[in-house]
MARBA-827886 format. One record per residue (C-alpha): x, y, z; residue in three letters. Coordinates in nm, 2 decimals. Layout:
N
{xx:X; yy:Y; zz:Z; residuo:ALA}
...
# end
This chain:
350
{xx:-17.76; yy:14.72; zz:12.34; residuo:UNK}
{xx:-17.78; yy:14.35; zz:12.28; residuo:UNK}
{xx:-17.50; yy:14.14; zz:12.29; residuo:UNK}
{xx:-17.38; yy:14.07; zz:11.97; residuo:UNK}
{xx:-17.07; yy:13.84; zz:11.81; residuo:UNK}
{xx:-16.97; yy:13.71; zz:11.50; residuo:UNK}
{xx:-16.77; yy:13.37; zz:11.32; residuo:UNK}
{xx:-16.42; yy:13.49; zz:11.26; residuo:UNK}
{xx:-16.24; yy:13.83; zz:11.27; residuo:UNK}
{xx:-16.32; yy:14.15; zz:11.19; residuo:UNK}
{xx:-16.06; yy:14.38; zz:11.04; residuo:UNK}
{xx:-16.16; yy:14.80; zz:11.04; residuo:UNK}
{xx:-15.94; yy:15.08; zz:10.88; residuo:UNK}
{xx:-15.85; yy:15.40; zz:11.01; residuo:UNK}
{xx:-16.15; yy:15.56; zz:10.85; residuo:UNK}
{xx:-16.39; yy:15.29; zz:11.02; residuo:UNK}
{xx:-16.27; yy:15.38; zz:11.36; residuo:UNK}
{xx:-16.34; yy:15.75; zz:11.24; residuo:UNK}
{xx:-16.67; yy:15.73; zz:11.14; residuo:UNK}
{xx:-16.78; yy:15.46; zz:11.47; residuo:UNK}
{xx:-16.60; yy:15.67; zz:11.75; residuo:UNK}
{xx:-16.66; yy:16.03; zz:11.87; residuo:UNK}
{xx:-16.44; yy:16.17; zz:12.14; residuo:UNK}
{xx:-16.69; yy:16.25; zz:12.36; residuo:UNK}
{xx:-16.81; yy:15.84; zz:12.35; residuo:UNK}
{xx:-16.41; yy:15.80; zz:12.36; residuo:UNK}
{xx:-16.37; yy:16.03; zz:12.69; residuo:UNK}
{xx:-16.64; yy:15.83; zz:12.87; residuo:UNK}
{xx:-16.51; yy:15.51; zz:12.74; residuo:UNK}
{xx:-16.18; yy:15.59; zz:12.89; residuo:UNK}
{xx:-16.27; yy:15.74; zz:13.24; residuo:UNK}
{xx:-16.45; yy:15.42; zz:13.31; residuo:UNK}
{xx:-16.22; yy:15.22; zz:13.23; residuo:UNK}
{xx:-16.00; yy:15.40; zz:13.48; residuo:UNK}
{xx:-16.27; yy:15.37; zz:13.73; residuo:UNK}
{xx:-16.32; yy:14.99; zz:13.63; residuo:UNK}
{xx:-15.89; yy:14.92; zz:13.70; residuo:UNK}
{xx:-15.93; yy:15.14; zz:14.01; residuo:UNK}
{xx:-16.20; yy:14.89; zz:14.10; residuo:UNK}
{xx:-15.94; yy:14.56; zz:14.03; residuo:UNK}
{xx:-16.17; yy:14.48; zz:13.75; residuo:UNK}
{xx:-15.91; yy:14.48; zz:13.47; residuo:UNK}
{xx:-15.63; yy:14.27; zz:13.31; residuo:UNK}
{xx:-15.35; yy:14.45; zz:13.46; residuo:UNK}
{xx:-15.15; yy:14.67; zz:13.17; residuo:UNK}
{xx:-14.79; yy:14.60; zz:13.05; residuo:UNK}
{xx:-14.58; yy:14.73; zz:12.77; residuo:UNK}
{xx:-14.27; yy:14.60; zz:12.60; residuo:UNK}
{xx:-14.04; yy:14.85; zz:12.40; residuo:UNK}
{xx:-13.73; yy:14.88; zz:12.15; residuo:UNK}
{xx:-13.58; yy:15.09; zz:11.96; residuo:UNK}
{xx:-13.45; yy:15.12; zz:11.58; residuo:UNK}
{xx:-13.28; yy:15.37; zz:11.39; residuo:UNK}
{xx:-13.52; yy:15.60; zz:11.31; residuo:UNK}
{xx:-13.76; yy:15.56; zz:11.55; residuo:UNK}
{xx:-13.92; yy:15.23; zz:11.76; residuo:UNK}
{xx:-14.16; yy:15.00; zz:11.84; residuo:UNK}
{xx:-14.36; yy:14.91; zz:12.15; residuo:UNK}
{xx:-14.62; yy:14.65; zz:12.23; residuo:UNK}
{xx:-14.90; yy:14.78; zz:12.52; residuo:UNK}
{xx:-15.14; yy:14.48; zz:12.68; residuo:UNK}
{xx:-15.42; yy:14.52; zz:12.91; residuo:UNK}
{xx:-15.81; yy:14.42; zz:12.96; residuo:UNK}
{xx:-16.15; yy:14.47; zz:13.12; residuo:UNK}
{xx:-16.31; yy:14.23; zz:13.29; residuo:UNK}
{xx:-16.62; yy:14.40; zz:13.47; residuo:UNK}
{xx:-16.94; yy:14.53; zz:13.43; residuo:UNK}
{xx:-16.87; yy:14.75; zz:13.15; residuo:UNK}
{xx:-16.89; yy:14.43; zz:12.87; residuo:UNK}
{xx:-17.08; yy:14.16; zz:12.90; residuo:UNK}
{xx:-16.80; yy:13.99; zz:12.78; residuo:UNK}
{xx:-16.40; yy:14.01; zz:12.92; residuo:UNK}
{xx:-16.21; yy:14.19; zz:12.70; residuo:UNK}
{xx:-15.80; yy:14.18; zz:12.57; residuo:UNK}
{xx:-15.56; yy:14.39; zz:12.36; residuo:UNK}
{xx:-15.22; yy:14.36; zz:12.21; residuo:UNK}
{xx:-15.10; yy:14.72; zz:12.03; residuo:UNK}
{xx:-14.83; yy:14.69; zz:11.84; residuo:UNK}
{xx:-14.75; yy:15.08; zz:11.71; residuo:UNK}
{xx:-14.44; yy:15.22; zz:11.50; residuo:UNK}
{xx:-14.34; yy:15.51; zz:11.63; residuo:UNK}
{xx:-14.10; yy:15.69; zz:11.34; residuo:UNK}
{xx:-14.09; yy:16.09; zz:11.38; residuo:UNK}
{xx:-13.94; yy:16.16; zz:11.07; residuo:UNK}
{xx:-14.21; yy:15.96; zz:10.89; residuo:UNK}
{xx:-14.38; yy:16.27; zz:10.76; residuo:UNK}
{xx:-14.12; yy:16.47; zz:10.63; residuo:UNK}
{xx:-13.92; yy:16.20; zz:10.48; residuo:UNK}
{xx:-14.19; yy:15.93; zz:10.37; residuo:UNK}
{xx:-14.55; yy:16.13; zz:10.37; residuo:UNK}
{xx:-14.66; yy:15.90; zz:10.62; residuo:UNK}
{xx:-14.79; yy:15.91; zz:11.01; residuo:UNK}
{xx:-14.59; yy:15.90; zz:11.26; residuo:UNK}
{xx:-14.79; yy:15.64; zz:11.47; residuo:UNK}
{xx:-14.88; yy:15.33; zz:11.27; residuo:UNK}
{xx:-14.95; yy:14.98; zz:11.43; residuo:UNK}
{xx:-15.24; yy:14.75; zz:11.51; residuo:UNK}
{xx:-15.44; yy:14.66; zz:11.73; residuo:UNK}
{xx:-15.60; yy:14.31; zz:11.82; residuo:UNK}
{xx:-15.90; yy:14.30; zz:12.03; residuo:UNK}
{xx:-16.00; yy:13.93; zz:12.19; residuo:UNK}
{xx:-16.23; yy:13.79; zz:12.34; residuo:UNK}
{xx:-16.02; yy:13.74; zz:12.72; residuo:UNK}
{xx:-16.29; yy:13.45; zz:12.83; residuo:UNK}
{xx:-16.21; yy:13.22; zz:12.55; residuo:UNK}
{xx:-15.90; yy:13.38; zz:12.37; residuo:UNK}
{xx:-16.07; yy:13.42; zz:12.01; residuo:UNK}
{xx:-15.94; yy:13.73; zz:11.83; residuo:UNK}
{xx:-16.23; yy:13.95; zz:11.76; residuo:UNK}
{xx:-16.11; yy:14.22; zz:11.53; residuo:UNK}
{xx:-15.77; yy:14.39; zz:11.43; residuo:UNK}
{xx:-15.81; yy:14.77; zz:11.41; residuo:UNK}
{xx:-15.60; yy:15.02; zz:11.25; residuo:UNK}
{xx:-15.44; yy:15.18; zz:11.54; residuo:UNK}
{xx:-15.37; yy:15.56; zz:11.44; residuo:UNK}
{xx:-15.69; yy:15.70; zz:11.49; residuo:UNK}
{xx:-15.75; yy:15.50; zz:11.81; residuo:UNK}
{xx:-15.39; yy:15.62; zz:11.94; residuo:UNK}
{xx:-15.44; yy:15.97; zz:11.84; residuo:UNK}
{xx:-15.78; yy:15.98; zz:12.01; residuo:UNK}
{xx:-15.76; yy:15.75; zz:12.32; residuo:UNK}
{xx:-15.44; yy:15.98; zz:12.43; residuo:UNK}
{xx:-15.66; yy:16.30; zz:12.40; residuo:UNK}
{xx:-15.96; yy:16.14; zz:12.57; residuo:UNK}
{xx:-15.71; yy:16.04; zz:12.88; residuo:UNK}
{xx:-15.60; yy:16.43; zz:12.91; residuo:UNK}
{xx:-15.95; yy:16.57; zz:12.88; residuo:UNK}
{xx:-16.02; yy:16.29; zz:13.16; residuo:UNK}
{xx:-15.75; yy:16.43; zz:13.34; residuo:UNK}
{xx:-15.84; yy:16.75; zz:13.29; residuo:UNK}
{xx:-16.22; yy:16.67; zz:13.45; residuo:UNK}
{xx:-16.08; yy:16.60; zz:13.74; residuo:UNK}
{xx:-15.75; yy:16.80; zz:13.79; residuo:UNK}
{xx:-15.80; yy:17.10; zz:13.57; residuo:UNK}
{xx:-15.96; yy:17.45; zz:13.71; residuo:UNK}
{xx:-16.34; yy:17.45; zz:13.66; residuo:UNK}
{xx:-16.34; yy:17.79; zz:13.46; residuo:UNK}
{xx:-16.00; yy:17.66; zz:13.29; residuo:UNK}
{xx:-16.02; yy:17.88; zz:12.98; residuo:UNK}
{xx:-15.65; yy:17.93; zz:12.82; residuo:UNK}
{xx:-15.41; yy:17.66; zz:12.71; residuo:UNK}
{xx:-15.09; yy:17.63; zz:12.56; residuo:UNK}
{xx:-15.00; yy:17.35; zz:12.33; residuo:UNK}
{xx:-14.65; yy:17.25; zz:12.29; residuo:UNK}
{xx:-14.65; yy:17.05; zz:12.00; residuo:UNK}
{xx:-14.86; yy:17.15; zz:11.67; residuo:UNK}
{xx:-14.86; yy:16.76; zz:11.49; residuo:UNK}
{xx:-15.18; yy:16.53; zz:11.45; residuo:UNK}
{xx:-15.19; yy:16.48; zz:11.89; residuo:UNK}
{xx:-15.14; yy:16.84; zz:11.94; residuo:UNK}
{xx:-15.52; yy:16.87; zz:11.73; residuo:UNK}
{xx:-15.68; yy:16.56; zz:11.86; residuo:UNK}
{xx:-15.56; yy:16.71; zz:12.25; residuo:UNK}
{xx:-15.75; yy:17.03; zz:12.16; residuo:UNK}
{xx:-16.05; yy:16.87; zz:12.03; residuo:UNK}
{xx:-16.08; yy:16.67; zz:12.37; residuo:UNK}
{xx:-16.01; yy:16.93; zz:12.59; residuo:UNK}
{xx:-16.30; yy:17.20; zz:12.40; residuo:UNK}
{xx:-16.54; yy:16.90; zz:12.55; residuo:UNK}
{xx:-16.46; yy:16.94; zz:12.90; residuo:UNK}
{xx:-16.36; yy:17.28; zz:13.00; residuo:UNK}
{xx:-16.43; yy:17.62; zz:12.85; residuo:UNK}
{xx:-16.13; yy:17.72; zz:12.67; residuo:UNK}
{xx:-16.15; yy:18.05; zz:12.49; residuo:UNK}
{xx:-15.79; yy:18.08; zz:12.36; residuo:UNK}
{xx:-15.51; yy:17.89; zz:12.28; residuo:UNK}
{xx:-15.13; yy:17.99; zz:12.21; residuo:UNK}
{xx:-14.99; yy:17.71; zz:11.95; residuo:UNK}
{xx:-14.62; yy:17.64; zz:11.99; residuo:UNK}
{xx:-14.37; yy:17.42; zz:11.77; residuo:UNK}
{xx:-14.06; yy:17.45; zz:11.68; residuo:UNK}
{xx:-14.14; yy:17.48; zz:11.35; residuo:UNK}
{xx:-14.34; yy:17.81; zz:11.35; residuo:UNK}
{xx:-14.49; yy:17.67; zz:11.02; residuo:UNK}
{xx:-14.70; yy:17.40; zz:11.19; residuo:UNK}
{xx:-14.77; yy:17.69; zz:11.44; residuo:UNK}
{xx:-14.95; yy:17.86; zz:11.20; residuo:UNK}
{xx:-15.12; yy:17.60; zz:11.01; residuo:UNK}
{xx:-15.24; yy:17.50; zz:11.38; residuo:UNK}
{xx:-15.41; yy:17.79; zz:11.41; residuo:UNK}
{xx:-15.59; yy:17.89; zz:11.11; residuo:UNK}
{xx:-15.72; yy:17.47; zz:11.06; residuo:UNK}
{xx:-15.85; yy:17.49; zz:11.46; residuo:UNK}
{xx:-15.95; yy:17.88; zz:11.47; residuo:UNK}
{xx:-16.25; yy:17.81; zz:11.25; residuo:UNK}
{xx:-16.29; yy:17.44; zz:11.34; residuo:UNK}
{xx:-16.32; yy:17.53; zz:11.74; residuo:UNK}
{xx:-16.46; yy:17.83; zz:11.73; residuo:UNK}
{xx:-16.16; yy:17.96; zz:11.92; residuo:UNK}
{xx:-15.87; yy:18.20; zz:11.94; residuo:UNK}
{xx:-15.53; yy:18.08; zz:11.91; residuo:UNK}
{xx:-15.24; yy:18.24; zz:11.84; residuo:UNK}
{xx:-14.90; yy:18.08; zz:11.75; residuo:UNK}
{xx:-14.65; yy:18.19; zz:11.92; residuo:UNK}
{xx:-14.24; yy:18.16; zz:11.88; residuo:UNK}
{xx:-14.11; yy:18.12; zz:12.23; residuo:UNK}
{xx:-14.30; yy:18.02; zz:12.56; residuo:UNK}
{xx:-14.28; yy:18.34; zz:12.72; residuo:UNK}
{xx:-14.51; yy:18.61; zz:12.96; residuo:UNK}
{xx:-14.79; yy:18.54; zz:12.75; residuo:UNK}
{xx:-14.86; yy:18.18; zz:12.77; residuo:UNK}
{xx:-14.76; yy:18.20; zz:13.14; residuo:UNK}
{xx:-15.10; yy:18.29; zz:13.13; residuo:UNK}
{xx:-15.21; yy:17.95; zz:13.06; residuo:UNK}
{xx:-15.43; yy:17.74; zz:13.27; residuo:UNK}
{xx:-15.34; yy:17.43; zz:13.10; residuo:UNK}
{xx:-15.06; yy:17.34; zz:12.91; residuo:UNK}
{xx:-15.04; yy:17.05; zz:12.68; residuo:UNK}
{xx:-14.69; yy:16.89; zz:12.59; residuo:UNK}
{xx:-14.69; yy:16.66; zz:12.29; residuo:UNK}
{xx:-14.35; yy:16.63; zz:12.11; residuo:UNK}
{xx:-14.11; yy:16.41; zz:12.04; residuo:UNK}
{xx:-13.83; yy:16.63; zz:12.27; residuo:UNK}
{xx:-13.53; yy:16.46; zz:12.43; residuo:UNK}
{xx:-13.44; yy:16.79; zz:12.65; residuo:UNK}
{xx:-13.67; yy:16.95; zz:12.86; residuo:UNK}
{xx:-13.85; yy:17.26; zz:12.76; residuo:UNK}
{xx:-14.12; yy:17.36; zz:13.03; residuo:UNK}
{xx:-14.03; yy:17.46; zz:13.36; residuo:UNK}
{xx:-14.10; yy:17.61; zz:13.66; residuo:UNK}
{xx:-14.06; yy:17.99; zz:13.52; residuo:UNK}
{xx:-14.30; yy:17.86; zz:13.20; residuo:UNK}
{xx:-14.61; yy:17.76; zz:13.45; residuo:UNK}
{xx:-14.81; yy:17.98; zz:13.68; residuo:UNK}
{xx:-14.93; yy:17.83; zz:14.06; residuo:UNK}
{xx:-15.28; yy:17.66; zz:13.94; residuo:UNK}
{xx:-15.22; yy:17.54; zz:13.61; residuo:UNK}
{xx:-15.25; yy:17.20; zz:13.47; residuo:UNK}
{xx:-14.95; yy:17.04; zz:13.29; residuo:UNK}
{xx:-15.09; yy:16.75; zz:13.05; residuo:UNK}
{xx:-14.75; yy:16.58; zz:12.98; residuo:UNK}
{xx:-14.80; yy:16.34; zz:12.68; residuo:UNK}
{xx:-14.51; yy:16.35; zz:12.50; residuo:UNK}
{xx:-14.30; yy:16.14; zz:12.69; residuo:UNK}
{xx:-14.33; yy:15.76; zz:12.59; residuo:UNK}
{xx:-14.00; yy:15.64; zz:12.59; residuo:UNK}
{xx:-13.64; yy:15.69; zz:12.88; residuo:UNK}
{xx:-13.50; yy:15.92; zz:12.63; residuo:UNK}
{xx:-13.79; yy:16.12; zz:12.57; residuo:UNK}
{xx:-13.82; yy:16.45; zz:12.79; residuo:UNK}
{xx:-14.09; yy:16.76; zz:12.80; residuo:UNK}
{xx:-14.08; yy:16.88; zz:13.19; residuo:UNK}
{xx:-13.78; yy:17.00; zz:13.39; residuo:UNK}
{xx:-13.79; yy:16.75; zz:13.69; residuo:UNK}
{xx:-13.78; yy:17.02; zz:13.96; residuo:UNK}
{xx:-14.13; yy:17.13; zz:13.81; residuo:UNK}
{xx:-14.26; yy:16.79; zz:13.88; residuo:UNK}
{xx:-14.10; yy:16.80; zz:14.22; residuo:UNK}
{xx:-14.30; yy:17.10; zz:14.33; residuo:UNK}
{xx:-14.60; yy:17.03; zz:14.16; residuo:UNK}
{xx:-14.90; yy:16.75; zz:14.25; residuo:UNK}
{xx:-14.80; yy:16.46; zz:14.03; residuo:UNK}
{xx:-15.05; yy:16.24; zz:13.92; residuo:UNK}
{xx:-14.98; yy:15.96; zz:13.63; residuo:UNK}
{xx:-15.14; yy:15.74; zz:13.41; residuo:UNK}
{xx:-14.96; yy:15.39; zz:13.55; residuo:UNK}
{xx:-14.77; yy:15.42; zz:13.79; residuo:UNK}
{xx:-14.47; yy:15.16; zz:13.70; residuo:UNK}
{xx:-14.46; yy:15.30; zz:13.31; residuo:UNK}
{xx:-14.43; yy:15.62; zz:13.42; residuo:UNK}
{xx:-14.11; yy:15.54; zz:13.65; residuo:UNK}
{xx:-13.96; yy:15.36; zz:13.30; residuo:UNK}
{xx:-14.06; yy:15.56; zz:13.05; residuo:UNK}
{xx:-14.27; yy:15.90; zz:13.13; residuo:UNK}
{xx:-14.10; yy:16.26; zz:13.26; residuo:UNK}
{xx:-14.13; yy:16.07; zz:13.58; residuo:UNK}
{xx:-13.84; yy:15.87; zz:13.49; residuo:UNK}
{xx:-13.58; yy:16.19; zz:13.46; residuo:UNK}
{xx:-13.72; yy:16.32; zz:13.77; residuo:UNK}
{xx:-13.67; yy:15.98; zz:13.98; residuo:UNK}
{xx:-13.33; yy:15.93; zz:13.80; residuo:UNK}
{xx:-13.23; yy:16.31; zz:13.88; residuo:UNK}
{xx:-13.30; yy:16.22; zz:14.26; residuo:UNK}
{xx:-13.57; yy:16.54; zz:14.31; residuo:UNK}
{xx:-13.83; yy:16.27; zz:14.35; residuo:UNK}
{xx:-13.92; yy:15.94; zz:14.48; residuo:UNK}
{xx:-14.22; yy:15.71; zz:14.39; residuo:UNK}
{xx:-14.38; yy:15.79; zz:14.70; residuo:UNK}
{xx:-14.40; yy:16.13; zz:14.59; residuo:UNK}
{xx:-14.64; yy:16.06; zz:14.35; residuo:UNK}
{xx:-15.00; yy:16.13; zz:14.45; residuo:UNK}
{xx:-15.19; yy:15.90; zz:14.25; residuo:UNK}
{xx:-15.29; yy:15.72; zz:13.91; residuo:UNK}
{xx:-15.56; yy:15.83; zz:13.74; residuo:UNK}
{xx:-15.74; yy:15.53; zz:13.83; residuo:UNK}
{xx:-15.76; yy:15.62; zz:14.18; residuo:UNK}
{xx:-15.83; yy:16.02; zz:14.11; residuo:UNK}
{xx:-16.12; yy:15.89; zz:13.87; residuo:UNK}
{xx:-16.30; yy:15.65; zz:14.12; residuo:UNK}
{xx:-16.25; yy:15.86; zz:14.38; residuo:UNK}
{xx:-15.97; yy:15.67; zz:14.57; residuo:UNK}
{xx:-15.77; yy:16.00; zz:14.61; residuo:UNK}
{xx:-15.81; yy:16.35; zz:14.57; residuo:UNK}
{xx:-15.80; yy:16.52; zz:14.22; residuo:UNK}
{xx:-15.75; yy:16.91; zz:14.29; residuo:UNK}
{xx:-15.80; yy:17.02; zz:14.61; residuo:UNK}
{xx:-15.71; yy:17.43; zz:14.56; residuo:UNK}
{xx:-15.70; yy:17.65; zz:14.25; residuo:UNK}
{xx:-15.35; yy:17.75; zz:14.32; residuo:UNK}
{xx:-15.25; yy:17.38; zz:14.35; residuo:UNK}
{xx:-14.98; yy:17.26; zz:14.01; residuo:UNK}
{xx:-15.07; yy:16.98; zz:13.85; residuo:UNK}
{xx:-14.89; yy:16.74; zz:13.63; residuo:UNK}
{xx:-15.06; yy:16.47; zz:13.46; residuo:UNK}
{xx:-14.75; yy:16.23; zz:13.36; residuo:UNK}
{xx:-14.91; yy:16.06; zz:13.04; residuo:UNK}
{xx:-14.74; yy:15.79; zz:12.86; residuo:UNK}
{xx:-15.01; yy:15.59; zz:12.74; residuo:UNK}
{xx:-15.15; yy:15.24; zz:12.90; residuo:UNK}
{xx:-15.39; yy:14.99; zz:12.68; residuo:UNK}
{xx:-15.63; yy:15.05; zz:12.92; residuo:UNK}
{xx:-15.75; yy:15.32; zz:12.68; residuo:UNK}
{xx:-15.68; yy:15.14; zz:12.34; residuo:UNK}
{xx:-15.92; yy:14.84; zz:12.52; residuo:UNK}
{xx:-16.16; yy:15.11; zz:12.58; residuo:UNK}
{xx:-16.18; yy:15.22; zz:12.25; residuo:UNK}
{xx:-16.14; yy:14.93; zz:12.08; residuo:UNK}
{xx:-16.42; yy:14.74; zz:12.24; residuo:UNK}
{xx:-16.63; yy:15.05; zz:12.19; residuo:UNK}
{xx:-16.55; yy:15.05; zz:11.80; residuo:UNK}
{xx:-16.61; yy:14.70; zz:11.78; residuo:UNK}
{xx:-16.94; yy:14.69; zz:11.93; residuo:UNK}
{xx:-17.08; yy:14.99; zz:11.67; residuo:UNK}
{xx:-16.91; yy:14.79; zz:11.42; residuo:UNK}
{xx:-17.12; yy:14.50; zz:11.50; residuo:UNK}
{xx:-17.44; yy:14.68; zz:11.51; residuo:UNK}
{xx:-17.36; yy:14.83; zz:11.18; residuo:UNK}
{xx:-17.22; yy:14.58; zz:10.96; residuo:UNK}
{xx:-16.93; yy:14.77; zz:10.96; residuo:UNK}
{xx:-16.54; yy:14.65; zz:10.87; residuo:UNK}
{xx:-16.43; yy:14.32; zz:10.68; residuo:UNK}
{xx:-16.48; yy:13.98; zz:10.80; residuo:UNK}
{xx:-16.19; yy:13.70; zz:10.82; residuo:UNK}
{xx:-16.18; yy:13.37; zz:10.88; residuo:UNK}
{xx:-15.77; yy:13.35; zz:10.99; residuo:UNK}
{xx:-15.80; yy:12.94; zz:11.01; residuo:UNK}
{xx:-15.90; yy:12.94; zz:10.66; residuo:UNK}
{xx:-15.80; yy:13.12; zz:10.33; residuo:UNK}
{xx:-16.16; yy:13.18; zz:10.27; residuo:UNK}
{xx:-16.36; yy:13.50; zz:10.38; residuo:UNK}
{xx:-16.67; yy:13.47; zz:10.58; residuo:UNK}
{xx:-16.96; yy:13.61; zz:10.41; residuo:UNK}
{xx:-17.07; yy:13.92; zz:10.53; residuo:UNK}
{xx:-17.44; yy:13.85; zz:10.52; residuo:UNK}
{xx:-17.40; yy:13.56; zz:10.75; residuo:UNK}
{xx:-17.18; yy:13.72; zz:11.05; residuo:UNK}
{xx:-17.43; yy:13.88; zz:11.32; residuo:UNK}
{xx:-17.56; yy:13.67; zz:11.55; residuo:UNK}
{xx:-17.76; yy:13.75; zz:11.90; residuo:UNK}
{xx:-17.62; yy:13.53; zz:12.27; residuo:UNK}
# end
């Protein structure tokens, strides 16, 4: 692909980022740039957080610098995070920005919508998770969590293992249901929603947890020896999905290491004193590139810890901006002039 640039700033929507970004690109996008931080060829991620009445705001950083792009590459996401933003307002949850820049000369390069880039990026990062730490024949899953993730973890995972059935959990059985009849015929697949987590989805090879819980809900009598345990859910200190004595007897493996300790299920489990940091087997990073181990025995309980790093929004974004360029896609700005840049005028070939 040539290398491609333009004069000023390109702004894309939600349903630009739809139409230039598959999950499977996404999913590929995202395991190397695991493999590119485990390498040290990345602008090391950070995240700043606080909270508001109903809800809260965090900013993620982070970059590539390697082989991937020709070009070094930064983001600053800024998201709203506001549960009750569909019931109350008719609005999403997750809304926020993104700003993609150049990292060798500091011009911003485009501001992206950030839903459909959050919603995706998070799923591609579990099915990348679930490549390397899931069973091969891995064909049952239970979602905990029925909201706009809950479908975009689904989609992902359908790309990398062979799931044949699903049981859909929420605590509003409503969503349950709506779950399952949208994804039945979308996926192909059998899913049932179910009330309570229970003997059936004990069954479950892989379990997905994506919800804004502040108490604990799956445990050690929820998972059977072998499964998976894609935690997502848990972004924030006072968010919780997994009792902290399943962590402590399972494999733990997490996204970034320090965010997890602040923020993820790793948090309660440190702060409840059933584990340590050094009881963590690895990021991602390392499982990905080979560093450490992923699964090592079908009987071996995993726990993916997932609270989201900008390594996977500067995945995506860079990917999206690149197909934008080729296609003329998005609006172009000029932020050091009230004018707009003509369209027409914006490609040009270095």
């Amino acid at each position: 692909m040539p290398d491609l640039t333009v004069h000023g700033t390109l702004v894309l929507t939600r349903n630009d980022v739809r139409t230039l970004m598959s999950i499977d690109e996404c999913i590929v996008a995202v395991e190397d740039a695991f493999r590119e931080h485990a390498a040290g060829r990345s602008i090391a991620p950070g995240v700043l957080g606080t909270h508001v009445a109903n809800g809260g705001f965090h900013v993620k950083t982070a970059g590539l610098a390697g082989a991937i792009q020709r070009h070094p590459m930064f983001v600053a996401k800024v998201n709203a995070n506001f549960p009750g933003n569909p019931a109350q307002h008719g609005l999403a949850t997750i809304q926020g920005v993104i700003i993609l820049f150049d990292a060798g000369d500091g011009r911003p390069l485009a501001v992206l919508d950030s839903i459909e880039i959050t919603s995706v990026r998070t799923a591609a990062a579990s099915a990348v998770a679930a490549l390397h730490l899931a069973r091969r024949h891995a064909a049952i899953v239970t979602v905990c969590g029925c909201g706009e993730q809950g479908r975009s973890q689904l989609r992902a995972l359908v790309r990398v293992r062979p799931i044949r059935r699903v049981f859909a959990f929420d605590v509003d059985f409503g969503k349950a249901e709506a779950y399952a009849t949208e994804l039945s015929g979308e996926l192909d697949l059998d899913i049932r929603p179910v009330r309570a987590l229970g003997r059936g989805t004990r069954r479950s090879d892989i379990w997905v947890t994506c919800t804004p819980s502040r108490r604990w809900f799956v445990g050690r009598e929820h998972v059977a020896p072998g499964a998976l345990v894609l935690a997502v859910g848990a972004d924030n200190h006072d968010k919780q999905e997994i009792e902290p004595e399943l962590l402590a007897a399972s494999t733990v493996v997490v996204d970034v290491l320090e965010q997890c300790a602040a923020l993820g299920d790793l948090h309660h489990a440190l702060e409840s004193g059933v584990m340590r940091r050094e009881n963590v087997h690895a990021e991602l990073a390392d499982v990905v590139s080979g560093k450490r181990p992923g699964r090592v025995a079908d009987d071996q309980t995993i726990v993916f810890d997932s609270t989201g790093t900008a390594l996977e929004d500067v995945a995506a974004a860079q990917l999206v901006y690149r197909r934008a360029l080729a296609t003329a896609a998005g609006t172009l700005f000029d932020l050091g002039s009230a004018l707009t840049a003509p369209n027409a005028d914006r490609l040009v070939s270095r």
